[in-house]
N, C-alpha and C positions, 0 to 999 in steps of 0.2 A: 150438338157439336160433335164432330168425328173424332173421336179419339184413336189413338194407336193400338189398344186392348182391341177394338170395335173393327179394325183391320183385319188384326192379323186372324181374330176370331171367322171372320168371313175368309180369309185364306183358309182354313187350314178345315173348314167346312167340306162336308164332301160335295164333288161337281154336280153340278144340275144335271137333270137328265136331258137336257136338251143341249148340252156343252159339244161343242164344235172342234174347242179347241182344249187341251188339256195339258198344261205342265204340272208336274207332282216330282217337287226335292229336288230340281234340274238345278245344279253346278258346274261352274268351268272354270278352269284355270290357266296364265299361261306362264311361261318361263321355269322356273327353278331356283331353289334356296334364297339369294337375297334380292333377285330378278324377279321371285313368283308375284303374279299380278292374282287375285282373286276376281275374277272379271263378273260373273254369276255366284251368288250366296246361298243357294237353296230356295229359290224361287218357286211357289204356288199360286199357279194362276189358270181361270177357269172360263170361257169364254163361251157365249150362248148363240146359237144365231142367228144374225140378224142385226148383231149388237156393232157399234161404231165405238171404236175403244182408241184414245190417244196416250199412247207411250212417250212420258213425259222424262226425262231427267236432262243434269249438267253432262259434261262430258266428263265420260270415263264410268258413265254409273250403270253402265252393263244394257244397253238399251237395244245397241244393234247384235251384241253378241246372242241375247236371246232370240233374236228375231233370225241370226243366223240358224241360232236351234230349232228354232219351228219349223224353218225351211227346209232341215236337212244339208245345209251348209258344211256344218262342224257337228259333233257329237257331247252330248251331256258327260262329265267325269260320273255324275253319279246323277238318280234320277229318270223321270220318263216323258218321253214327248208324247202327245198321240193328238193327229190330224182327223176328224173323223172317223175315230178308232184303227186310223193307221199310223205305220211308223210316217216322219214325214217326207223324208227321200220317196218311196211309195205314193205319198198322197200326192207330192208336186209331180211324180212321172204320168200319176192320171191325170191330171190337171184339175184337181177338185181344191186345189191352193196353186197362187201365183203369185209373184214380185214386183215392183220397183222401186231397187235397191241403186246407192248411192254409189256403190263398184260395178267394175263389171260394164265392161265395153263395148259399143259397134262396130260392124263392119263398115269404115268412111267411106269406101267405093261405090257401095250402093248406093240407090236413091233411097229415100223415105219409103216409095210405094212398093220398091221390091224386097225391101228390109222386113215389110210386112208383112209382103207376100210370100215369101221364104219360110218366113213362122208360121202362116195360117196354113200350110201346106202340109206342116209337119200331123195336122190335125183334122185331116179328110176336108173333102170335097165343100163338105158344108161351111166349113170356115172358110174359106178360100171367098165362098160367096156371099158372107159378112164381112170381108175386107172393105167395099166403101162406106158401108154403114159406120165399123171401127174409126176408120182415116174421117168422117163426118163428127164420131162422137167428140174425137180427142182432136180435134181443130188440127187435121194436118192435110184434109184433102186437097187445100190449096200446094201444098210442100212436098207431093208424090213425085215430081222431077228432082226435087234437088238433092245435092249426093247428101250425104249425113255430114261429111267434112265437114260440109260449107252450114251446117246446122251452127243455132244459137245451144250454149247448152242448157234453156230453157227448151230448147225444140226437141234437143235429144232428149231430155225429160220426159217431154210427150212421146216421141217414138218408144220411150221404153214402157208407157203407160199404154200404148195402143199392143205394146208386144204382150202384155199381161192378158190385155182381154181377146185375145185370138183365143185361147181355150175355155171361155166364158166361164172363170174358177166360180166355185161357193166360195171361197174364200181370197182376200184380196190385203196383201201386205206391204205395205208404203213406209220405207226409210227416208226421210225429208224429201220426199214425192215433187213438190214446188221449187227446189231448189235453183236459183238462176232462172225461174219464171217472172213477168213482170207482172206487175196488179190483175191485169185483164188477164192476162193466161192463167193467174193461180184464183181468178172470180169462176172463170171456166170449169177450169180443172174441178173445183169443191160443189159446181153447181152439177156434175156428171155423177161427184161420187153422192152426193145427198141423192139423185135419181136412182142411183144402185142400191143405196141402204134401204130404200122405203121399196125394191122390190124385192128385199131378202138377203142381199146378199153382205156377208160379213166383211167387216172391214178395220184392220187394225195397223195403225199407221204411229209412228215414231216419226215429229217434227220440234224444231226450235223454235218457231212461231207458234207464240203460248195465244195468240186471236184466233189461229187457227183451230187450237184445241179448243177454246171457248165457245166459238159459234158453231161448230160442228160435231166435235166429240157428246156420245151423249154417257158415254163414262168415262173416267182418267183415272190412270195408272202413273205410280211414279216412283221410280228407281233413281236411288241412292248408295252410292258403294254396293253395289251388285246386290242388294235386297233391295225388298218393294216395302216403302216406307207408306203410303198411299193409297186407295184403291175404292173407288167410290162412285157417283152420278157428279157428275161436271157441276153441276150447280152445289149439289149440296159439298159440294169438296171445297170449291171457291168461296160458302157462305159460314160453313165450320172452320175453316182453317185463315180466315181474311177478316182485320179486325175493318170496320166502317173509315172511312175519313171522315173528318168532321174539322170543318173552318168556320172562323166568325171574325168579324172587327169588332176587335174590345172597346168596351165602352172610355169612356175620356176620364173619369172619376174611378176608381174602385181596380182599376187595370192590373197591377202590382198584388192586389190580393186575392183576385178572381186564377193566377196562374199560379199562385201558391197553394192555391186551395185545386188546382186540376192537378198540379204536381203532386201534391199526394195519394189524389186518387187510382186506385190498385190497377183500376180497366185501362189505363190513361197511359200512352207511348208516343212513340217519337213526337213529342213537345215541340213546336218550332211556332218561334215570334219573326217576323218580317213587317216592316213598316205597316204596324200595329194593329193586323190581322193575325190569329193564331191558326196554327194547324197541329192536329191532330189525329192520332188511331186508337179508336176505341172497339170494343166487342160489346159494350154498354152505350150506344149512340144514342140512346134516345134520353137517359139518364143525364148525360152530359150536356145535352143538347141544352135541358132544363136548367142546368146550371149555368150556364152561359145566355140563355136569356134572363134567365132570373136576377142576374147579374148587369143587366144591361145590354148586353154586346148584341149586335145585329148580322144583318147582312150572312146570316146564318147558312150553310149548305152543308151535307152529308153524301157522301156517296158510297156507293155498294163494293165491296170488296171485290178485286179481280181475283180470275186465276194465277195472277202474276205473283201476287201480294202469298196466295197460299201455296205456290212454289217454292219463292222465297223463304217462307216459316220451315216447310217439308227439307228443304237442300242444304239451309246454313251449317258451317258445322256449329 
């Protein structure tokens, strides 16, 4: 099971040598005296690459503000960023890191195709002549007449996901990337970036859609009041921190003592009877399991902790 010692120990570790991405102490704050927001806590966080990493929290828990710090957005109060051993303003002007961020607007005059083509331009010749392959990748070749106005803003989503890969970054950073996408455009979307991660390239994306983090992240991260309470392999994060569900229909005889006897059980949480099936969370499923057939009760079913469930444990206060 993951514990919180077991976190912060691997924070506070020194970085890999093959780390890509490096925060070390990075804090920020904003406002003043009874206004001060503490947005960033002293964040250490070490990133290798190659690595697919989903930046997890509720809102307010410092998620985009770091992700502003990596980019060079805003500046750390105290603390160091480094992009491939650069500052990151430096690293996004080479284009070895790029964006698509949640702010930060188009020009609606243009079309789709010359919105593209305006940015690949800025990037020689060779970009220019990856523009349809880009408008192919991110499903917009159909949408290079239409102005950006008249875009859905799942479209504009995409136009700002095709704007990231004109400089074909190492590094590739998504703040709810999907946002105003429908099912089919965000099956697309995740099906381009799993093609990018398995040929190298890094990818660390902040979304509210905890499926998303499940089926794709292959580590999570998660911020809580501008510290990182979290930080782990997706599976093992979801199986450490998520206790089992466990249902059964109690048996007709013995029902009344069989829930007396789960109620006191230590492993045994949120208890719920409903027309005379029980439900249950345990971290001891299979123990209980026992108990409840041994007891009669049938129609038995267990299922596997979500990421959802060990959000929830990580975020409550």
């Amino acid at each position: 099971m993951l514990t919180t010692t077991q976190t912060q120990t691997a924070q506070t570790a020194a970085p890999p040598a093959d780390a890509v991405i490096e925060l070390r102490g990075i804090s920020r704050h904003f406002g003043t005296g009874a206004d001060r927001v503490q947005a960033v806590d002293g964040v250490d966080l070490s990133i290798r690459r190659g690595e697919v990493v989903a930046l997890l929290g509720p809102n307010g828990a410092g998620k985009t503000t770091a992700l502003d710090m990596l980019l060079g957005l805003t500046d750390p109060d105290a603390g160091t960023v480094r992009v491939l051993g650069l500052a990151p303003a430096r690293a996004a002007r080479s284009g070895v890191i790029a964006a698509v961020l949640q702010t930060g607007g188009l020009l609606s005059d243009l079309t789709v195709g010359e919105t593209v083509q305006l940015i690949a331009s800025l990037h020689g010749r060779a970009t220019l002549d990856r523009v349809p392959e880009i408008l192919e990748r991110t499903d917009l070749a159909h949408l290079t007449r239409r102005r950006v106005s008249k875009c859905s803003g799942g479209e504009q989503q995409r136009v700002k996901f095709a704007l990231a890969l004109t400089a074909d970054p190492d590094i590739l950073v998504l703040d709810e990337p999907t946002a105003g996408m429908d099912v089919t455009a965000r099956r697309r979307f995740w099906d381009v970036m799993r093609a990018d991660a398995d040929a190298g390239r890094t990818i660390v994306f902040a979304t509210h859609y905890l499926e998303e983090a499940e089926q794709f992240a292959r580590r999570t991260v998660v911020m809580h009041r501008g510290r990182i309470v979290a930080d782990a392999p997706t599976a093992e994060l979801r199986a450490g921190l998520g206790a089992r569900s466990v249902a059964a229909t109690l048996p007709r005889e013995g029902a009344e003592q069989l829930l007396s006897a789960l109620q006191q059980h230590a492993d045994v949480v949120d208890l719920r009877v409903d027309a005379g099936r029980v439900t249950l969370r345990s971290a001891e499923s299979d123990a209980i399991a026992g108990v409840l057939l041994g007891a009669g009760a049938h129609a038995l079913e267990i299922t596997a902790p979500t990421l959802e469930t060990a959000f929830t444990t990580l975020t409550e206060d």
